[in-house]
N, CA, C and O atoms as a GROMACS GRO file, in nm:
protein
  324
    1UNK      N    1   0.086  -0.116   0.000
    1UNK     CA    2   0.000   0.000   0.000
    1UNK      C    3   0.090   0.122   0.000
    1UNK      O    4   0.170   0.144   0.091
    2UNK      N    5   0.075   0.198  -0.103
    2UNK     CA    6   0.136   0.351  -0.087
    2UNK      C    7   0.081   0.453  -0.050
    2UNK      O    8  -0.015   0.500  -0.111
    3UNK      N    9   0.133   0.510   0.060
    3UNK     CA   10   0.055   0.638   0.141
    3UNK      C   11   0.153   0.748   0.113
    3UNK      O   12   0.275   0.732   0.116
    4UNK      N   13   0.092   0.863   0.085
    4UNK     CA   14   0.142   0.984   0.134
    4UNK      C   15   0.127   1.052   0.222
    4UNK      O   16   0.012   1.042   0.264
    5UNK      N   17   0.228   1.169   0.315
    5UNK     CA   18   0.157   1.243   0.427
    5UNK      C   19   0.156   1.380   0.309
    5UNK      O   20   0.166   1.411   0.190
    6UNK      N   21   0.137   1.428   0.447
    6UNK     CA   22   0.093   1.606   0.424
    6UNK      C   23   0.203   1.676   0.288
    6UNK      O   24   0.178   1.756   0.198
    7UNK      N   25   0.347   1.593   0.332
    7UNK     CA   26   0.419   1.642   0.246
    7UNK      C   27   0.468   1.632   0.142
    7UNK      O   28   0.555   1.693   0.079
    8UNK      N   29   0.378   1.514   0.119
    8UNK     CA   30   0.407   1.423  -0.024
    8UNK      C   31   0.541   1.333   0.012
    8UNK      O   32   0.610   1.304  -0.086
    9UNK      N   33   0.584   1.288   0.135
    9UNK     CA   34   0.660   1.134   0.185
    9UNK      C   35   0.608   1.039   0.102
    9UNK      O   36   0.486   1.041   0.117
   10UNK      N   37   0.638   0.962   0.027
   10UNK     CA   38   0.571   0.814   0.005
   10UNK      C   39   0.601   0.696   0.141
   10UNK      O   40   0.710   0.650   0.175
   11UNK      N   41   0.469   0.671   0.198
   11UNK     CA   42   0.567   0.560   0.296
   11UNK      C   43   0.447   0.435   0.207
   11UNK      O   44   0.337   0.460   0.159
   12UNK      N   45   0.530   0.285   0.210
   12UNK     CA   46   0.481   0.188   0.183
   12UNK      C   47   0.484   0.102   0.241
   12UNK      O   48   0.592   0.091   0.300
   13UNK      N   49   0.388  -0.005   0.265
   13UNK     CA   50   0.364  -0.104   0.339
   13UNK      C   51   0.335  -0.251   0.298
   13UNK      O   52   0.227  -0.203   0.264
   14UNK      N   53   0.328  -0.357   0.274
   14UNK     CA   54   0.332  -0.496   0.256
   14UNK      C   55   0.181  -0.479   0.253
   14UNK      O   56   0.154  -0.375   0.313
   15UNK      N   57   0.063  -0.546   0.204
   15UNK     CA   58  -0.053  -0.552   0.196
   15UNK      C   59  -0.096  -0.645   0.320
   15UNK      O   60  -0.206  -0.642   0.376
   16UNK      N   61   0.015  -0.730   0.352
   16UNK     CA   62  -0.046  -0.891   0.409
   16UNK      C   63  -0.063  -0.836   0.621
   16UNK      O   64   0.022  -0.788   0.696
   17UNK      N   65  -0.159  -0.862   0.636
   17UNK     CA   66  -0.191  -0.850   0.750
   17UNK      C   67  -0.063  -0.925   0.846
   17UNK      O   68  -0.030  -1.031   0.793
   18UNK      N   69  -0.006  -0.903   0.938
   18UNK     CA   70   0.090  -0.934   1.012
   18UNK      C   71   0.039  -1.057   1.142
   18UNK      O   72   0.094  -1.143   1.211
   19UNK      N   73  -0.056  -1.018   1.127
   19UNK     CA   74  -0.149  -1.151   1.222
   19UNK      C   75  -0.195  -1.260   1.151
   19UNK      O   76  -0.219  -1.369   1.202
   20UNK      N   77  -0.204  -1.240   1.072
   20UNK     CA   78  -0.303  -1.370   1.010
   20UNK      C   79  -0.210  -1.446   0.890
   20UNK      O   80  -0.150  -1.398   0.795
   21UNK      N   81  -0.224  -1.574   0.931
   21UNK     CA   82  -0.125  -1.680   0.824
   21UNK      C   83  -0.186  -1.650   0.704
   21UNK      O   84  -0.109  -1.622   0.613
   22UNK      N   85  -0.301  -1.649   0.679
   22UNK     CA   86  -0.290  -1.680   0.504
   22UNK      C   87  -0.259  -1.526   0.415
   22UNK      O   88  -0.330  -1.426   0.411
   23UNK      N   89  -0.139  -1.550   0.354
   23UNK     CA   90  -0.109  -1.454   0.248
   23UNK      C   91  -0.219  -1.392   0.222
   23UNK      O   92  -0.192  -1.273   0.234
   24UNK      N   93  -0.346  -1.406   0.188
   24UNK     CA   94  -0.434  -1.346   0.092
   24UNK      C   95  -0.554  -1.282   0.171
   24UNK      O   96  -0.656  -1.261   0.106
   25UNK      N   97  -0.554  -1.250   0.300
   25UNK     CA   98  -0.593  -1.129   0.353
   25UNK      C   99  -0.530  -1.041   0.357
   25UNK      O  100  -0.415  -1.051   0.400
   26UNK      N  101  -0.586  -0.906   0.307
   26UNK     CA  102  -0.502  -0.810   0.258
   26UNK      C  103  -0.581  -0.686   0.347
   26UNK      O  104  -0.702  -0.668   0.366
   27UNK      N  105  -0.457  -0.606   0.398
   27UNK     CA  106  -0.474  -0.442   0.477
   27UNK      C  107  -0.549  -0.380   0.379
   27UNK      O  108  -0.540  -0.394   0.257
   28UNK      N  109  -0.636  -0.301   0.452
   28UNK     CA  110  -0.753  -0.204   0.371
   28UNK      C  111  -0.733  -0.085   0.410
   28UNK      O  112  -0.680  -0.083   0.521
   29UNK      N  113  -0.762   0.065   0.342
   29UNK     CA  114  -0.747   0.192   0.353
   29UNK      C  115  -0.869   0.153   0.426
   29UNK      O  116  -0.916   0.044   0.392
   30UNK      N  117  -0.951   0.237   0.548
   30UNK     CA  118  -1.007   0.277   0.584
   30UNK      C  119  -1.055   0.460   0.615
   30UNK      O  120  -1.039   0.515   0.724
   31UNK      N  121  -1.101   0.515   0.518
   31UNK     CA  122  -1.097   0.655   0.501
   31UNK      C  123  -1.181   0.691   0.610
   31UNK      O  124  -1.195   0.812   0.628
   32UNK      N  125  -1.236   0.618   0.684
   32UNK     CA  126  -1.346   0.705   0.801
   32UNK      C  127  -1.248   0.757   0.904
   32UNK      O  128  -1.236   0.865   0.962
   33UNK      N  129  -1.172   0.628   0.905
   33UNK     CA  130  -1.085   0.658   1.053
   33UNK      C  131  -0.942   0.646   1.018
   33UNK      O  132  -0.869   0.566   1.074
   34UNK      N  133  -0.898   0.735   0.913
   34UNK     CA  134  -0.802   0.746   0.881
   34UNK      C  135  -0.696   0.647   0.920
   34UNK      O  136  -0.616   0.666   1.012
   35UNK      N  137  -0.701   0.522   0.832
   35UNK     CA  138  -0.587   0.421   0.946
   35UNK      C  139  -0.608   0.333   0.834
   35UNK      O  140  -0.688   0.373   0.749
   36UNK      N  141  -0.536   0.188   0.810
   36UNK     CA  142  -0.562   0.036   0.776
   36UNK      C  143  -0.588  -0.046   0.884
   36UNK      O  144  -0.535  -0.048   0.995
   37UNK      N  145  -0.700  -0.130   0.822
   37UNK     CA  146  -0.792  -0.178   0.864
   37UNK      C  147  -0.776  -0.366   0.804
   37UNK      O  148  -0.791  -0.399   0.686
   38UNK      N  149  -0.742  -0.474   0.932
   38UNK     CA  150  -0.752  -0.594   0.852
   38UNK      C  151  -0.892  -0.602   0.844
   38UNK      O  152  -0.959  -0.555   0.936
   39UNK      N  153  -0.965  -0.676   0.709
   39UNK     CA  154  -1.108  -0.689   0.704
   39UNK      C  155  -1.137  -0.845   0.792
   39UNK      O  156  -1.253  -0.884   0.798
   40UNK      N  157  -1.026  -0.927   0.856
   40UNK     CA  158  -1.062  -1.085   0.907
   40UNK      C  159  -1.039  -1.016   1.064
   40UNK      O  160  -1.133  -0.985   1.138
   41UNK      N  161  -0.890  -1.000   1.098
   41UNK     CA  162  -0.901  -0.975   1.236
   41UNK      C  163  -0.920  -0.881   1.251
   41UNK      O  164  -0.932  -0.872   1.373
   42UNK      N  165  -0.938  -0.766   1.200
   42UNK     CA  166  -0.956  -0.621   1.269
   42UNK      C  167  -0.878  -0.515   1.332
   42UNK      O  168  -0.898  -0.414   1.399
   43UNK      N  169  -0.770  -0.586   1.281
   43UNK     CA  170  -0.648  -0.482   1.334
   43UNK      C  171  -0.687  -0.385   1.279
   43UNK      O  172  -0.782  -0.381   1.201
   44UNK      N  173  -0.583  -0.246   1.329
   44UNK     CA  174  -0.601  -0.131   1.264
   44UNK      C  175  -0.469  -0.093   1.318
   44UNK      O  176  -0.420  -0.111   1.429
   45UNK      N  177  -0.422  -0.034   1.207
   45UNK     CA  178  -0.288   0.008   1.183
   45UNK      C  179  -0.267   0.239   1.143
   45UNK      O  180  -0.342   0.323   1.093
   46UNK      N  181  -0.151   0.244   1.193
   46UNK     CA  182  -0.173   0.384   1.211
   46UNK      C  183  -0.120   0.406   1.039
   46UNK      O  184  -0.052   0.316   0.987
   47UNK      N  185  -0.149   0.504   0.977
   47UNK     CA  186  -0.087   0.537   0.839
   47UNK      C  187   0.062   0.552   0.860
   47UNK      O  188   0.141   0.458   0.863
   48UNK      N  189   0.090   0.666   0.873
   48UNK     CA  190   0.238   0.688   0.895
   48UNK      C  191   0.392   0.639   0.962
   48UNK      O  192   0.506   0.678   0.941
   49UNK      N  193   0.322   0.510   1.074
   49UNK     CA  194   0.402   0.463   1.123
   49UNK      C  195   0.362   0.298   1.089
   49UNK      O  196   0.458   0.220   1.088
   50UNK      N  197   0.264   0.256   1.070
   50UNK     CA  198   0.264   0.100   1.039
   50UNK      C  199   0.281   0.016   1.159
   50UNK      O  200   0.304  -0.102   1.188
   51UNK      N  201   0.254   0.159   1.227
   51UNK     CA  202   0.214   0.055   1.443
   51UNK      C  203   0.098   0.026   1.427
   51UNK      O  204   0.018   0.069   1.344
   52UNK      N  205   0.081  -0.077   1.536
   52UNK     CA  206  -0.053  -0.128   1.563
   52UNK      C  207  -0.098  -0.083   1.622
   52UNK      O  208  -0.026  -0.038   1.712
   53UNK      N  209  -0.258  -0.047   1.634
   53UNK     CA  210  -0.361   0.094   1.704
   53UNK      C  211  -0.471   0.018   1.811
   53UNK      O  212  -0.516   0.042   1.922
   54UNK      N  213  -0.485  -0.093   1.705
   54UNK     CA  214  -0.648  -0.145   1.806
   54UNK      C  215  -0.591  -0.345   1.791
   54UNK      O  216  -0.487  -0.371   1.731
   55UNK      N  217  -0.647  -0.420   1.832
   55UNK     CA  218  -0.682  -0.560   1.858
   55UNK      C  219  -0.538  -0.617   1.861
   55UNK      O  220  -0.429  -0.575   1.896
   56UNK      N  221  -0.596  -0.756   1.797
   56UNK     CA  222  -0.483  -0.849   1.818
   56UNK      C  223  -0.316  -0.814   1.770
   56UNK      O  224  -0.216  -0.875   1.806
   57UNK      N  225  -0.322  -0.705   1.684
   57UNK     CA  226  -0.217  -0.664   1.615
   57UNK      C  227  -0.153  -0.591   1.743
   57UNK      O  228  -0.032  -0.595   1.766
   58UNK      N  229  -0.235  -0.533   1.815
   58UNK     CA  230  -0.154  -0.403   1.943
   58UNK      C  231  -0.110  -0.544   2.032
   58UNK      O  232   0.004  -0.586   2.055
   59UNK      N  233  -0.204  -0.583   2.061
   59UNK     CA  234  -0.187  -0.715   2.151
   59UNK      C  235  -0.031  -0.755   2.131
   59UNK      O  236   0.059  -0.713   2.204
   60UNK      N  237  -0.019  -0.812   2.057
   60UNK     CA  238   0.152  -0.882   2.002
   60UNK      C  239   0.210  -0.796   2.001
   60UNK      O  240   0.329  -0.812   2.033
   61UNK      N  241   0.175  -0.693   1.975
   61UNK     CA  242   0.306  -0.578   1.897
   61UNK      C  243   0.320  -0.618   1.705
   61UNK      O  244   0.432  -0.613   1.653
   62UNK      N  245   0.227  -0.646   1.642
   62UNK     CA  246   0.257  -0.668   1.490
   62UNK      C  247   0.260  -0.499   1.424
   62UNK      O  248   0.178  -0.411   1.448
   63UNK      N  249   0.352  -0.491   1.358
   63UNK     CA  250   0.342  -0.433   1.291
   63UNK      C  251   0.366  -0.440   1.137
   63UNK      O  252   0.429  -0.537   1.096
   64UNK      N  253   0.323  -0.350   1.052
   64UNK     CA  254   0.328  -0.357   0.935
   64UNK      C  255   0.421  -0.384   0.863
   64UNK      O  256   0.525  -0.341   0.914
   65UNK      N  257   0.438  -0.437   0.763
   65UNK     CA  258   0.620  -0.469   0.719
   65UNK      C  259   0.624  -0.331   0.632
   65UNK      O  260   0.534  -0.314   0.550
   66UNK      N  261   0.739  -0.220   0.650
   66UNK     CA  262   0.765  -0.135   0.562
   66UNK      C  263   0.883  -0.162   0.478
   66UNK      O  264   0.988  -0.222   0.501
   67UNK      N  265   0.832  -0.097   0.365
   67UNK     CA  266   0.932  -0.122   0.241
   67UNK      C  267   0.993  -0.005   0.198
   67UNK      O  268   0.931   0.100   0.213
   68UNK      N  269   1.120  -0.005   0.140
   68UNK     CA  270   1.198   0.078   0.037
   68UNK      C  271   1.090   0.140  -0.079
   68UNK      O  272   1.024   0.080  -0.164
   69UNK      N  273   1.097   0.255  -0.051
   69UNK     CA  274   1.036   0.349  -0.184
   69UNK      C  275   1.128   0.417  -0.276
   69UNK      O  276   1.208   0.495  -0.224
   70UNK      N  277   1.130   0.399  -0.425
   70UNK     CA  278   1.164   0.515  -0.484
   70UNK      C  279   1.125   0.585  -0.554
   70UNK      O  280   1.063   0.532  -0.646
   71UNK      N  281   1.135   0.764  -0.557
   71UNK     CA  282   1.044   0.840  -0.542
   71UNK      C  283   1.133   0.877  -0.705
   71UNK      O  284   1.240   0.834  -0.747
   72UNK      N  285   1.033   0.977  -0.768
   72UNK     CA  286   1.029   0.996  -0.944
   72UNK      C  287   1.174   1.035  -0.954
   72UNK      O  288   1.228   0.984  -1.052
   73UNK      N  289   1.258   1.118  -0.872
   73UNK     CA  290   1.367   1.167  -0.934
   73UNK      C  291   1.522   1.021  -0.886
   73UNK      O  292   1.644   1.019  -0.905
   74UNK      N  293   1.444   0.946  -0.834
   74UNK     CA  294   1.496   0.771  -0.786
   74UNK      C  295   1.613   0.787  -0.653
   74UNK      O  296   1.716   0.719  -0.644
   75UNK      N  297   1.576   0.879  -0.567
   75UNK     CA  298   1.625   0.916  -0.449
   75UNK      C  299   1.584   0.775  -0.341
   75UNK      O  300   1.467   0.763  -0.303
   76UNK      N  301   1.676   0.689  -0.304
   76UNK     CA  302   1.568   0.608  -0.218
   76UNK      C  303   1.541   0.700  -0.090
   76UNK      O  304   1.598   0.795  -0.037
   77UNK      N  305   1.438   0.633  -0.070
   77UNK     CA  306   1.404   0.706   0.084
   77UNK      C  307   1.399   0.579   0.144
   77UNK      O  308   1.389   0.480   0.073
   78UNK      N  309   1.408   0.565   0.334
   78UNK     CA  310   1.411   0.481   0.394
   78UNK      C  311   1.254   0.479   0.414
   78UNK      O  312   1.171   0.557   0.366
   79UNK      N  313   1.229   0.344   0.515
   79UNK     CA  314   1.051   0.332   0.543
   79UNK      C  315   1.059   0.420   0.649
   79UNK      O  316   1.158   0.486   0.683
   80UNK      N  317   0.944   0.418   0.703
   80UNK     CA  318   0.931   0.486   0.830
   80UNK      C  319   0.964   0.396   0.935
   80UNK      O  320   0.977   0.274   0.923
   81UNK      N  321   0.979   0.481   1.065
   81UNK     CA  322   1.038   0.424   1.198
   81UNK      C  323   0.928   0.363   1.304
   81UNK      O  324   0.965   0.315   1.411
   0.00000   0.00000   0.00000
């Protein structure tokens, strides 16, 4: 998933929910409450940092896997912290 903040950062994230074994539940934008959202367990994940906010994800400590971005002029940037 590719997010931007306020300043046009690209931060990116792995789609695959960090709790749940099967590959093919996938993190959802949730625009109400500004966050990702697993649609099986219900985690909810913060945008900008890819911490865990609510359920089983805060529980463990899962967080999001962040990835290497490169941005149009091919500057890498690191993920977020």
């Amino acid at each position: 998933m590719l997010i931007t903040n306020e300043h046009g950062v690209p931060y990116v994230y792995d789609l695959c929910c960090p709790v749940e074994i099967n590959s093919n539940i996938r993190i959802e934008f949730d625009e109400n409450n500004l966050c990702l959202r697993c649609p099986k367990c219900g985690s909810t994940y913060d945008i900008t940092t890819g911490g865990p906010m609510t359920g089983t994800a805060k529980d463990g400590r899962y967080f999001l896997q962040a990835l290497l971005c490169h941005t149009p002029s091919d500057s890498l940037l690191t993920p977020p912290l």
